[in-house]
C-alpha positions as CSV (number, residue, x, y, z in Angstrom):
1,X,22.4,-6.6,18.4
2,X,22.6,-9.7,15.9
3,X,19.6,-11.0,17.6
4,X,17.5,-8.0,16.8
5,X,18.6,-7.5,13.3
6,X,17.4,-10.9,12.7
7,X,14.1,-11.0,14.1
8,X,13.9,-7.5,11.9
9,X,14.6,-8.9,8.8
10,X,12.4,-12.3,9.6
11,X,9.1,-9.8,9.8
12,X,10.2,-8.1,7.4
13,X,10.4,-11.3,5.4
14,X,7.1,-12.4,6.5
15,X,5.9,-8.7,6.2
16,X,7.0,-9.2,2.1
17,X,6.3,-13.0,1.6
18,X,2.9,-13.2,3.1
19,X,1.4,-10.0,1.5
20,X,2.4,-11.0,-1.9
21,X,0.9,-14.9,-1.1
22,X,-2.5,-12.8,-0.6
23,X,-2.2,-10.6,-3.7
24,X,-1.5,-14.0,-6.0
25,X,-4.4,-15.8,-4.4
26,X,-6.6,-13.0,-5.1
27,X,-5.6,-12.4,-8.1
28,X,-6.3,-16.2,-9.6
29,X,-9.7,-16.9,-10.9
30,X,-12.7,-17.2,-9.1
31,X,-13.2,-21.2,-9.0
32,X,-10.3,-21.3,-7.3
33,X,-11.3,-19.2,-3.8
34,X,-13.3,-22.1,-2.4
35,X,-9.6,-24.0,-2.4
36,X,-7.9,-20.7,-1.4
37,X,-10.3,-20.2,1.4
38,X,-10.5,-23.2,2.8
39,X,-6.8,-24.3,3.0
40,X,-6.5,-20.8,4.8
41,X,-9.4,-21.3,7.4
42,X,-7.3,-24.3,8.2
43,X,-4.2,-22.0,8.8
44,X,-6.3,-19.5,10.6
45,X,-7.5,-21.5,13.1
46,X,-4.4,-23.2,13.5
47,X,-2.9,-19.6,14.5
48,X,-5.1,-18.7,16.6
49,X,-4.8,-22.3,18.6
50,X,-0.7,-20.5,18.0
51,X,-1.5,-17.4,19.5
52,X,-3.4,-18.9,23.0
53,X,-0.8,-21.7,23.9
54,X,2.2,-19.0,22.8
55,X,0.9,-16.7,25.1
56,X,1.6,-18.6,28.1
57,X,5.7,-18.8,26.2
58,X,7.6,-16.3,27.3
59,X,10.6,-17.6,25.3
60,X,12.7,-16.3,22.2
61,X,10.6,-19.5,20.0
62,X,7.4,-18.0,21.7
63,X,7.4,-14.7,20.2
64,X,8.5,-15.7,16.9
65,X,5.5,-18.5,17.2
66,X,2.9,-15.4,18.5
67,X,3.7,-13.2,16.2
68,X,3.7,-15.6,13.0
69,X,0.3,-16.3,14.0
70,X,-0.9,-13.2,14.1
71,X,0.1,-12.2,10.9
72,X,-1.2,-15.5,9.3
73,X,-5.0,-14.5,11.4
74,X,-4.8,-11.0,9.5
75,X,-3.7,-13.0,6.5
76,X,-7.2,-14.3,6.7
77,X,-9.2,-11.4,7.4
78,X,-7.4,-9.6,4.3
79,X,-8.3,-12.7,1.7
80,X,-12.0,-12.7,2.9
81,X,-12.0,-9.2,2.2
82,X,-10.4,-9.1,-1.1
83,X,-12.5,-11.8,-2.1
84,X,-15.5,-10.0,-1.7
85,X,-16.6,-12.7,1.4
86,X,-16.8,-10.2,4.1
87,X,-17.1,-6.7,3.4
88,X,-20.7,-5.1,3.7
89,X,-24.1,-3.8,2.8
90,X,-23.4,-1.5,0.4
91,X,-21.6,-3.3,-2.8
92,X,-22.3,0.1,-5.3
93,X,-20.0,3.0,-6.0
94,X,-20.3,6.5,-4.3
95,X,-23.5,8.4,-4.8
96,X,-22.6,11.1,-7.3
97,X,-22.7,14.5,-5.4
98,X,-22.3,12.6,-2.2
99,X,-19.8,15.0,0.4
100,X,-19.2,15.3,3.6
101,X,-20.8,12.9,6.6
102,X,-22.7,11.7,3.4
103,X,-19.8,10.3,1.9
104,X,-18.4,8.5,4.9
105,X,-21.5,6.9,6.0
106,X,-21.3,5.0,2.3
107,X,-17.5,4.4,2.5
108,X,-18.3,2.7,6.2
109,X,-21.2,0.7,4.7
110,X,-18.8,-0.8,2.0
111,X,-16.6,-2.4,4.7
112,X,-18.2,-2.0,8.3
113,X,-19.2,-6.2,8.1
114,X,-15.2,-6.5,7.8
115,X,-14.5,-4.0,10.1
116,X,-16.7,-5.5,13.0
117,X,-15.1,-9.2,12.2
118,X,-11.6,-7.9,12.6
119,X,-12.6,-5.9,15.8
120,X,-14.5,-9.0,17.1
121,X,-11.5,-11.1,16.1
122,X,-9.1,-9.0,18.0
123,X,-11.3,-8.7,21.1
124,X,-11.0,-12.3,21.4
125,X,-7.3,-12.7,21.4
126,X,-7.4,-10.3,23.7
127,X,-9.5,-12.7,26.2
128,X,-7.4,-15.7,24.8
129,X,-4.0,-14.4,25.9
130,X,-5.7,-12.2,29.0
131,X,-2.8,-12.2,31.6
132,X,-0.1,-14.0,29.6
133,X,3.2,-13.0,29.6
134,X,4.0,-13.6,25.9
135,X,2.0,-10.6,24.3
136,X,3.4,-10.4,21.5
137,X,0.7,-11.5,19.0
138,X,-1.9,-9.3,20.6
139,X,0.5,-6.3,20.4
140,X,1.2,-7.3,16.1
141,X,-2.4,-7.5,16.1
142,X,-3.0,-4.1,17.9
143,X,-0.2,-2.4,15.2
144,X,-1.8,-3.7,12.3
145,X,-5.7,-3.2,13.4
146,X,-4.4,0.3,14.4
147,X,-2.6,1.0,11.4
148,X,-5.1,-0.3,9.0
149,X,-7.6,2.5,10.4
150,X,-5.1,4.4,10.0
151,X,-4.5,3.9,6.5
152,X,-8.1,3.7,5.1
153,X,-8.7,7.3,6.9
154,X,-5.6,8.8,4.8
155,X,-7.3,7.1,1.8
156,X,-10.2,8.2,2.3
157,X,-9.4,12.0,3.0
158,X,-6.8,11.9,0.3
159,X,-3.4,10.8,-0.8
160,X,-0.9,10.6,-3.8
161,X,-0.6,7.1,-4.7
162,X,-3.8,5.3,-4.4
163,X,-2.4,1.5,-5.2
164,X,-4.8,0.9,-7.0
165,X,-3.4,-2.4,-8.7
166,X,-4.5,-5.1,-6.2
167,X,-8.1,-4.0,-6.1
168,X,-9.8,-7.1,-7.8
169,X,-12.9,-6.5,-10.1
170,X,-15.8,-7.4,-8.0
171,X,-14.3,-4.7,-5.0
172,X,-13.8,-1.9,-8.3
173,X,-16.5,0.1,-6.8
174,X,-14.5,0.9,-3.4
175,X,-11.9,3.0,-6.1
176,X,-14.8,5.6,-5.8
177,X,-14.5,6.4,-2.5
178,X,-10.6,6.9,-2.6
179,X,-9.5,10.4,-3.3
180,X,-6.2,11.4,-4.9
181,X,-4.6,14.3,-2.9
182,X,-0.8,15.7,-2.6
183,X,-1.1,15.5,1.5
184,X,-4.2,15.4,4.1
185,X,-3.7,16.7,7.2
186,X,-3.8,13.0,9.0
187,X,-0.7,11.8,7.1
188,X,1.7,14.0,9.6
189,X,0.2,12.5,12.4
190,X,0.2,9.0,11.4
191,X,3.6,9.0,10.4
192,X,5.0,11.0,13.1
193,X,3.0,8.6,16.0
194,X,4.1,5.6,14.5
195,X,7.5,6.6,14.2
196,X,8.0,7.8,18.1
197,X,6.3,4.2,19.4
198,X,8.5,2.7,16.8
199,X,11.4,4.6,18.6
200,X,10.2,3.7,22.0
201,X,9.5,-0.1,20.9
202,X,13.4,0.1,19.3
203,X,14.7,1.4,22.4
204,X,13.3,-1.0,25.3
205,X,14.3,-3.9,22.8
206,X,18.0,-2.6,22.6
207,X,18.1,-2.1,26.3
208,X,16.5,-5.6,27.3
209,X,18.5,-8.7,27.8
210,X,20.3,-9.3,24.4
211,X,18.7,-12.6,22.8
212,X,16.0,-12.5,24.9
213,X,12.4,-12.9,25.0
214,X,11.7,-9.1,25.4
215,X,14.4,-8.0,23.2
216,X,13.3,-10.2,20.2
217,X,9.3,-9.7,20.7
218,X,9.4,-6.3,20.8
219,X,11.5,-5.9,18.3
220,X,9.4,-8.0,15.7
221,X,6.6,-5.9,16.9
222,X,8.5,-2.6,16.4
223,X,9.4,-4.0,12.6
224,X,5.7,-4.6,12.0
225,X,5.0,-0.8,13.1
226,X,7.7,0.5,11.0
227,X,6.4,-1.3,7.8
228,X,2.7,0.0,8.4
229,X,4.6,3.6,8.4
230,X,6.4,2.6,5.4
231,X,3.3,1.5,3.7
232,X,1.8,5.1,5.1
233,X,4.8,6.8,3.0
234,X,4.1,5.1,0.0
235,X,0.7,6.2,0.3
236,X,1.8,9.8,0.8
237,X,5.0,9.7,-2.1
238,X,4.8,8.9,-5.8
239,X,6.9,6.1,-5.7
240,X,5.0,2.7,-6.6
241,X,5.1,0.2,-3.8
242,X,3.3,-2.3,-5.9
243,X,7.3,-3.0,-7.9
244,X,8.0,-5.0,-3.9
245,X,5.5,-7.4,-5.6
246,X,5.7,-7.5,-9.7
247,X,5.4,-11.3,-8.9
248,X,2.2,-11.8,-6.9
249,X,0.5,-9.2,-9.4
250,X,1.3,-11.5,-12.4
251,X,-1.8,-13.1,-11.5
252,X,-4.2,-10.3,-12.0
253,X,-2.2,-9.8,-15.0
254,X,-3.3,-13.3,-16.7
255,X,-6.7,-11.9,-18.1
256,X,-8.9,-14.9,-15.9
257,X,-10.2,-12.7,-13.5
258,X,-13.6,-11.1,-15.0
259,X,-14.9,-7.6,-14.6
């Protein structure tokens, strides 16, 4: 039981650490991104040389090896968005008037380039790790690709806290196609799915061999889950999530960033 408590609280660590690296870089000022981006292509492909030799690691240093490197190839996808590097066509704010099919079809042109890398991305870890036995990566990847659908439909049809904070000036016109909303019916489901494979994720790691390979993978991957349905509930509650990272946000904060 120690074993799975600790590989918890190390993605949940990870979970809190790496998300606030991204909202600081993002937030620093614009002649810095070519630094920022490069020293994290580095990383990137670093992880995902990580995630193909892990997969063949069925061992306790495997996982933890897998899923850090998933976490740090989303990293990368996430700062090319925020910085404005892959996102797509449309880079104006919602038609006025726009409803309906109208009003998706400009929401998906503002971030269907991003959307394609990450599905491309994720296809080929898929082929990289094809038959391993240490799928632990591909299964964080699957969560937070899921997940992140997930979220973006619940913003889109409508939810309580927006989070706002973290959207950088050159993204400001994506705030138009977020809608503020007490509840949408996809919230339920979101929540209530992640929580039953988060159950069913807690409960094969508790019965698997204690400080074992299964036991510690899936439990990483079961944290990740959960904190994609915390994140869910913070959409859905007024309670600002933004307080988990006061630190990271200092640097939007500083005044260098222009409009």
């Amino acid at each position: 039981m120690v074993d799975i408590v600790l590989a918890s609280a190390s993605a949940m660590f990870l979970w809190w650490f790496s998300t606030g690296v991204l909202i600081y870089i993002d937030g620093l000022p614009p002649r810095t991104f070519r630094v920022s981006l490069a020293l994290t292509t580095v990383a990137g492909l670093a992880a995902v040389y990580g995630l193909a030799v892990s997969s063949a690691d069925d061992t306790v240093f495997g996982a933890y090896v897998a899923f850090c490197s998933a976490v740090v190839v989303w990293g990368w996808h996430e700062l090319t968005f925020l910085m404005g590097l892959i996102t797509g066509p449309r880079k104006t704010a919602c038609p006025p008037g726009a409803r309906g099919f109208e009003r998706f079809r400009c929401a998906t042109e503002t971030v269907i380039h991003h959307e394609v890398a990450l599905a491309a991305t994720l296809a080929a870890v898929v082929a990289l790790t094809w038959n391993g036995p240490n799928q632990v990566g591909t299964m964080t990847l699957w969560v937070l690709w899921t997940m992140r659908i997930s979220a973006k439909f619940n913003i889109f049809w409508g939810v309580r806290n927006l989070a706002v904070e973290i959207i950088p000036p050159h993204l400001a016109y994506l705030k138009s196609y977020f809608r503020k909303a007490d509840l949408n019916p996809l919230m339920p489901i979101s929540v209530g799915v992640g929580s039953g494979v988060v159950g069913f994720l807690t409960g094969r790691a508790m019965s698997a061999p204690t400080g074992g390979f299964e036991a510690i993978g899936l439990s990483l991957v079961a944290t990740m889950l959960a904190l994609a349905v915390l994140e869910h509930l913070f959409l859905a509650l007024p309670v600002p999530d933004m307080v988990l990272w006061k630190w990271a946000i200092r640097s939007h904060e500083s005044g260098e960033h222009p409009a």
